[in-house]
Structure formats: structure tokens, C-alpha cells
C-alpha positions as CSV (number, residue, x, y, z in Angstrom):
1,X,-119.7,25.8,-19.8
2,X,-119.1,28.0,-22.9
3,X,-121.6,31.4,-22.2
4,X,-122.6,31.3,-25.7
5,X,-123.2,27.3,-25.3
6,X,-125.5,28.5,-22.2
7,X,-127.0,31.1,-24.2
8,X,-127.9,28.8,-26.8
9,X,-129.2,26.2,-24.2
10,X,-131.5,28.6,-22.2
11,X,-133.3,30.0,-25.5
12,X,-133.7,26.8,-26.6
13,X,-135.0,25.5,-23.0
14,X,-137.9,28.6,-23.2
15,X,-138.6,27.6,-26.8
16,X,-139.4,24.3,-25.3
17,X,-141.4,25.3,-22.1
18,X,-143.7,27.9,-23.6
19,X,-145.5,26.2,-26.2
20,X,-145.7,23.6,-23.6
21,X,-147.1,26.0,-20.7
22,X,-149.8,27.2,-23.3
23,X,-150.6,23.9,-24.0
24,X,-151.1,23.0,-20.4
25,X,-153.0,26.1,-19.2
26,X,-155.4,25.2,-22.3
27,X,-156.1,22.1,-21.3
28,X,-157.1,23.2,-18.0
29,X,-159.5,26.1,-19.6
30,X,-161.1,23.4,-21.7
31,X,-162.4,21.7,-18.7
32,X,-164.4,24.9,-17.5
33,X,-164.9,27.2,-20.6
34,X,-167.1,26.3,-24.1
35,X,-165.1,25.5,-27.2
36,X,-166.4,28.8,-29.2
37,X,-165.4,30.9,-26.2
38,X,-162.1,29.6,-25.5
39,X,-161.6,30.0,-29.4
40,X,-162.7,33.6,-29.2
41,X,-160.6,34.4,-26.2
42,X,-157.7,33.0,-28.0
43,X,-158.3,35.1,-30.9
44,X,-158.4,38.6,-28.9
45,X,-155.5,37.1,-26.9
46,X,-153.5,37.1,-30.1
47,X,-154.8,40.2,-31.7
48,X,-154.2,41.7,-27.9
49,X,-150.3,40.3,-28.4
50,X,-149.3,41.1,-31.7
51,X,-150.8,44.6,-31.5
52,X,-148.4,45.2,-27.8
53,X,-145.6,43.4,-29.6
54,X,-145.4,45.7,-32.5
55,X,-145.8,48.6,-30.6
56,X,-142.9,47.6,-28.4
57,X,-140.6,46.9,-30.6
58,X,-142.1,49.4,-33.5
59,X,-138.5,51.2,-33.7
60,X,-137.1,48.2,-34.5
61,X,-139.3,47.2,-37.0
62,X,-138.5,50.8,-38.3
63,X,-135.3,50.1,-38.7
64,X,-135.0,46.9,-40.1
65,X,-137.5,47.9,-43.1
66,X,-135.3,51.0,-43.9
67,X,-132.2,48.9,-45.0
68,X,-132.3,49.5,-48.6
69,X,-129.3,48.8,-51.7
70,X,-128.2,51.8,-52.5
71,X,-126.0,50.5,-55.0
72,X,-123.9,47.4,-55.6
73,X,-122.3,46.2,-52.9
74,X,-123.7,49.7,-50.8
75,X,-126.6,49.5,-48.4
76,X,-128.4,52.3,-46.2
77,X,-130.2,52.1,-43.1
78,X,-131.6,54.6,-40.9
79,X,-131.1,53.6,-37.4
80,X,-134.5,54.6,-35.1
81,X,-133.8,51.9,-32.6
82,X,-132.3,52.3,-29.2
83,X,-128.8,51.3,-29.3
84,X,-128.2,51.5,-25.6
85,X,-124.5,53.3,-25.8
86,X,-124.7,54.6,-22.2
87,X,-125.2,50.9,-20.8
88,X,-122.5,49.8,-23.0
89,X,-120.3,52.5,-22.4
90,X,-121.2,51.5,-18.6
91,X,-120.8,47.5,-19.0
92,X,-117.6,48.3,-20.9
93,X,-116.2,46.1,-24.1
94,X,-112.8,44.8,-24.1
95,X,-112.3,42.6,-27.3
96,X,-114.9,41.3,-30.4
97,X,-116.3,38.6,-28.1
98,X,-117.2,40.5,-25.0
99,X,-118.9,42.8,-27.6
100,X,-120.5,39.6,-29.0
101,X,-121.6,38.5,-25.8
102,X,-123.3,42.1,-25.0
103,X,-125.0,42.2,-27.9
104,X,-126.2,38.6,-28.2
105,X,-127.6,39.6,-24.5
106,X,-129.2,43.0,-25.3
107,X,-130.4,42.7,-28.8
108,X,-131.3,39.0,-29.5
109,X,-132.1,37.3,-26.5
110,X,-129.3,35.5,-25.7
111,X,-128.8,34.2,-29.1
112,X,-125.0,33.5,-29.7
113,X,-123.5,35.2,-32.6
114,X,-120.0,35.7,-34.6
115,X,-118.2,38.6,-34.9
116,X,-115.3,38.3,-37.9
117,X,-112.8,41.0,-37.4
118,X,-109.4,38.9,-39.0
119,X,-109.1,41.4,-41.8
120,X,-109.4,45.3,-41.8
121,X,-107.6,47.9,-43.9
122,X,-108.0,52.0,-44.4
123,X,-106.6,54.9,-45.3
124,X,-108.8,58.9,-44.5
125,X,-108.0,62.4,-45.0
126,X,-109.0,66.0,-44.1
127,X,-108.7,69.3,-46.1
128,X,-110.0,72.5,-46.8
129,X,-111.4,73.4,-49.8
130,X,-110.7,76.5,-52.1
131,X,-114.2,77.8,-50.7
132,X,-113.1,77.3,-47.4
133,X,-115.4,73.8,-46.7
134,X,-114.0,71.2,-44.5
135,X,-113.4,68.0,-46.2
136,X,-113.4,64.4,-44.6
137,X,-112.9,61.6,-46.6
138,X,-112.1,57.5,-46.2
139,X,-111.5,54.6,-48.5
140,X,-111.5,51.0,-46.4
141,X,-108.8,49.5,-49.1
142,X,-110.3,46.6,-49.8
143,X,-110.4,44.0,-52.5
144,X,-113.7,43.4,-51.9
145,X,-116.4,43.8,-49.1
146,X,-119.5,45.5,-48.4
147,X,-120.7,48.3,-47.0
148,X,-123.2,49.7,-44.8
149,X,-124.4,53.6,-44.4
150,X,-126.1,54.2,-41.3
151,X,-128.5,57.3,-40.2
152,X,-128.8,57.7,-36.8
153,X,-130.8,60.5,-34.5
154,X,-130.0,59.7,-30.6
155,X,-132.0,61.7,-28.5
156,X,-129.6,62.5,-26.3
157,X,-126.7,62.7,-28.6
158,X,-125.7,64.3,-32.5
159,X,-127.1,62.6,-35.5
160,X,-124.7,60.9,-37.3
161,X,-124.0,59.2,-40.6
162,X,-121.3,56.5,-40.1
163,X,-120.2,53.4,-42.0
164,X,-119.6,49.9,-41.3
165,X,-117.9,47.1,-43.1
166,X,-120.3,44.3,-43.6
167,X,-117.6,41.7,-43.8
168,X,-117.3,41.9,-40.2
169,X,-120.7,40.5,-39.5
170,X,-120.6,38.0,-42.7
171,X,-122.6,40.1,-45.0
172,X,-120.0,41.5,-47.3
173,X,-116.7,40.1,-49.0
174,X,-115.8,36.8,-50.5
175,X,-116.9,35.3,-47.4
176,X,-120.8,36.2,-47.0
177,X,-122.9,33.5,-45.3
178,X,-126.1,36.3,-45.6
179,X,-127.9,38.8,-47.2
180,X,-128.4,42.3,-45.6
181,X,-131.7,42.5,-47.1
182,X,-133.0,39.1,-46.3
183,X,-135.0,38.9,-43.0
184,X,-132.0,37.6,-40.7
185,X,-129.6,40.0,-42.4
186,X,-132.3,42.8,-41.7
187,X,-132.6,41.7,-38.1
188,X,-128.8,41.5,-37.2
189,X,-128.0,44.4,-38.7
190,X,-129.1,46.2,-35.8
191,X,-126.1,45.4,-34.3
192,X,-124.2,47.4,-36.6
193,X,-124.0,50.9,-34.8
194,X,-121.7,49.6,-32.7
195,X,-119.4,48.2,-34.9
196,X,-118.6,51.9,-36.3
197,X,-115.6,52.1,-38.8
198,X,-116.2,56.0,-39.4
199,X,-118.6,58.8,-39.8
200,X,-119.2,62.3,-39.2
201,X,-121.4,63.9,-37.1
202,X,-124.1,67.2,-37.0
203,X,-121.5,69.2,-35.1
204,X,-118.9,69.0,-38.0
205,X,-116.5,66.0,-36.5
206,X,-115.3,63.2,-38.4
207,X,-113.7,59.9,-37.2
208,X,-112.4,56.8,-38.5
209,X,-110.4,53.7,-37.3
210,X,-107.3,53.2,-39.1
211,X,-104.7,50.3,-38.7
212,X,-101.2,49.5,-37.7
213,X,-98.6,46.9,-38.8
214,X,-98.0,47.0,-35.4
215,X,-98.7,44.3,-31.9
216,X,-101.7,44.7,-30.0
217,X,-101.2,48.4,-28.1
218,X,-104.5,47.8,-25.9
219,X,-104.4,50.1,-22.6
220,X,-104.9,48.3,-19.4
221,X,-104.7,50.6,-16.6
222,X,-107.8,49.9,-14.6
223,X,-110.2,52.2,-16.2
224,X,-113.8,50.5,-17.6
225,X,-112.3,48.9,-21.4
226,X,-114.0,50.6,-24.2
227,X,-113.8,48.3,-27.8
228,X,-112.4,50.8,-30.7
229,X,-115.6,51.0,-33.2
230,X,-118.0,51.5,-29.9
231,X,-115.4,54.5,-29.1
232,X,-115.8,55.9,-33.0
233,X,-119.8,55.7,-32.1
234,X,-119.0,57.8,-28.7
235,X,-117.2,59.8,-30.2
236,X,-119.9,60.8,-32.9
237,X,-122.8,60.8,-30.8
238,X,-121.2,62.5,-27.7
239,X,-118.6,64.9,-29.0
240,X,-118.3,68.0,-31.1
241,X,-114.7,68.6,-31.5
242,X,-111.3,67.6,-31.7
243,X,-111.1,68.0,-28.0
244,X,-113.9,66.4,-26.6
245,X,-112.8,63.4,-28.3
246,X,-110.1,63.4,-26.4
247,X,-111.4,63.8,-23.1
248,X,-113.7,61.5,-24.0
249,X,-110.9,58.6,-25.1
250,X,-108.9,59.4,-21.7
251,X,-112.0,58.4,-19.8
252,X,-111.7,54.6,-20.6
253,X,-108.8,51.6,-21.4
254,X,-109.4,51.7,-25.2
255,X,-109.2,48.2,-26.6
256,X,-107.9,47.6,-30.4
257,X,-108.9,44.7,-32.4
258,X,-107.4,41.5,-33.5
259,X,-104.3,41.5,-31.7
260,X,-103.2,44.2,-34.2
261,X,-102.9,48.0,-33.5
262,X,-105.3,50.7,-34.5
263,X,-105.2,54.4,-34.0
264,X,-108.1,56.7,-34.6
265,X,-107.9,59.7,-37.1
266,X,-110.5,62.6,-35.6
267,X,-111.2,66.1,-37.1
268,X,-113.2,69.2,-36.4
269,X,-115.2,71.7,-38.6
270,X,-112.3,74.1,-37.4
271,X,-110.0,72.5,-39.3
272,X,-108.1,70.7,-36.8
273,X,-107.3,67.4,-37.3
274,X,-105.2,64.6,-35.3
275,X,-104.6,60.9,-34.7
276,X,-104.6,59.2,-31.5
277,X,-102.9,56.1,-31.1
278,X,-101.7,54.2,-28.1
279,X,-98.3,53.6,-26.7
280,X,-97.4,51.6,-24.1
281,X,-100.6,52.0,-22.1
282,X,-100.6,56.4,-22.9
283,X,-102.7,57.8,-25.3
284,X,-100.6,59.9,-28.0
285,X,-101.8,63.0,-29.7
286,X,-100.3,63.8,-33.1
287,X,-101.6,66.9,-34.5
């Protein structure tokens, strides 16, 4: 069977046997408790529920009610929910639906949802300014889509901010099935910090994904497969330089999108700046 058919399945199984377990453990109260007390208890049972519920998932809430229009097209959100890199970066993420699959898992239950990567352009740069700033810059190359800025503070990693394209996750584009404001869009959008397009981070370095008329140049030699955004969103929490990047790219099989090739631009508040790019299995440097 289809996972995301199973997924589906089993929610809708517990959707099914939980109102139906209430009902059933009620029933067997009535016999032995009084109407107005069984009413009361169900009343602090709720209170009891709601109030637990919130707390636990308060940084979700957070972030959900922070996703704001900036302008046309342009939406913000600052990101105070967990993401769960480390467990990602430790399950691993070879293509858009093993990503799907992990973040239908992690984030919504087992929900299935659609990731829509078919069409992706880019262009960045880096320069120095005549005071002597550091400049990173990035235009997707679009006709049309829209865009998400995200704010994120790990606590064990850099803050961030870092873009994503919203037509990835039907919210932008010609092709939008959903609002990033309405409720659902609010919800899914959580999703969204690993699906990274580029960003810069507190320590001065700068990434984005950038793509190829070129076949599929996906490493495969043995290592744990790491999905190119979730890499950019390493890269920004973990890293701060040119170097570190690096390292941290040689440590997995990085796994570009579509069957098309990507390569990753990364720069430094140094100045340094390079694009990595795989060929035939070997990560390449270009300075």
C-alpha cells in the first residue's frame, strides 16, 4: 500500500475510534455517576485539555499567528517552533517525497501532503561595498510566485532570516490552491524552514540554491542523503563560514531536486565567496 494512502487511512481510523471510545466510556460513567456531576467533570476535563494542549503546542501557535503580508505577494513569519533539524539531518532526505513523508510524520500527524518542486529558477551575488560592508543579494527569476521571509532563533544554532518560494507548497504563483494567511495555510507553513531557498545567518554567511540546465548530479556514495533546501537550513543554522559549510556538505550524499542539477552559492562576512556543485558523485569547489 501507498505510505501516504496508509497515512491517510490510520488518521482517519483514530478520527473514528476516539469519539467513539468517549462515547463508550460515557456510557458506562452514566450508569454510576449523577447527570450534573458527570456534566461538571466533563467541563474541567475540557478546560483541563485545552489549557495542556495550548501549552504544548504554544510555540506553534506562536508561530502560526506571526505570519503576517508584508507586502503583495511578500509574507513574514517568525519561526518559534521546533523544527527538529538534528532528527532530520539524522533520518536523512533523499528527494521531495521522502521530505514529504518526514514532514507529514513529524509535523501533521501522519497527514499526507504535496510538495511541488517542477519549476525553480535564480540568480545571487556577493560584493563589497565602498565602505567595506559585505553584500549578499538574490532574485528567484520568476514570472510570478510568492514569497516567504522567515525569522528563526534555534537554541542550539545561529538565527537566521531565510526565504522560501511559496509555489513550492501551493501558496504562491499561478497555481495557488491556498492562502498563507488562512488557517490551513498558517498551519502548513510550518513546514517551510525546511524548504530553505536562501538566507543569511547572525555569523555573517549567506547561501542560496541556484540551478543547472544540467541532469540530475545527486551523490550516492553511501553517506546518510541530505535534500538541497534542508542543507541551505544546515548550513545557516550550524555554520559560520565559508568553510564550515563545506565540511558540513562533505558529511552527507547531497540530493538535488527534480531530476535537474543545483549547486549552492555560499559566502562569508570575510568576503569569501564560492559555489559548490556536484560532479560525478565529488563535490566541487569554485572559489
Amino acid at each position: 500500500m501507498d505510505v501516504s494512502l496508509y497515512n491517510a487511512l490510520s488518521f482517519a481510523g483514530w478520527l473514528v475510534a476516539v469519539p467513539m471510545l468517549i462515547v463508550l466510556a460515557y456510557a458506562l460513567l452514566g450508569i454510576k455517576i449523577r447527570g450534573s456531576r458527570l456534566a461538571l467533570g466533563t467541563v474541567a476535563l475540557i478546560l483541563v485539555f485545552a489549557i495542556g494542549l495550548g501549552f504544548y503546542l504554544r510555540n506553534d501557535i506562536t508561530t502560526m499567528l506571526s505570519v503576517n503580508e508584508y507586502a503583495p505577494d511578500v509574507y513574514t513569519m517568525r519561526v518559534d517552533s521546533d523544527y527538529k533539524l538534528d532528527k532530520l539531518l539524522a533520518d536523512g532526505s533523499n528527494d521531495e517525497n521522502s521530505l514529504a513523508r518526514w514532514v507529514s510524520s513529524n509535523l501533521f500527524w501522519n497527514l499526507p501532503i504535496d510538495l511541488d518542486i517542477s519549476e525553480f529558477s535564480c540568480c545571487s551575488f556577493a560584493c563589497t561595498s565602498p565602505s567595506g560592508d559585505h553584500l549578499f543579494g538574490r532574485n528567484y527569476d520568476h514570472v510570478t510566485t510568492d514569497t516567504l521571509i522567515m525569522y528563526s532563533e534555534p537554541e542550539d544554532g545561529y538565527a537566521s532570516i531565510a526565504t522560501t518560494d511559496l509555489a513550492i507548497i501551493s501558496m504562491g504563483g499561478d497555481n495557488k490552491l491556498r492562502e498563507p494567511c488562512s488557517l490551513y495555510g498558517r498551519a502548513f507553513l510550518r513546514a517551510a524552514p525546511r524548504l530553505t531557498s536562501d538566507g543569511i545567518n547572525e555569523a555573517g554567511v549567506g547561501v542560496s540554491c541556484l540551478s543547472l540546465d544540467y541532469t540530475d548530479m545527486s551523490q550516492n556514495t553511501g553517506k546518510t542523503g541530505l535534500y538541497l533546501p534542508v542543507a541551505e537550513r544546515a548550513i545557516l543554522d550550524k555554520c559560520a563560514s565559508v568553510d564550515e559549510a563545506i565540511e558540513l556538505l562533505k558529511s552527507y550524499d547531497i540530493k538535488t531536486m527534480v531530476g535537474m542539477s543545483f549547486h549552492i552559492f555560499i559566502t562569508d562576512n570575510t568576503g569569501r565567496s564560492v559555489v559548490a556543485e556536484w560532479v560525478d558523485g565529488e563535490l566541487k569547489i569554485i572559489e
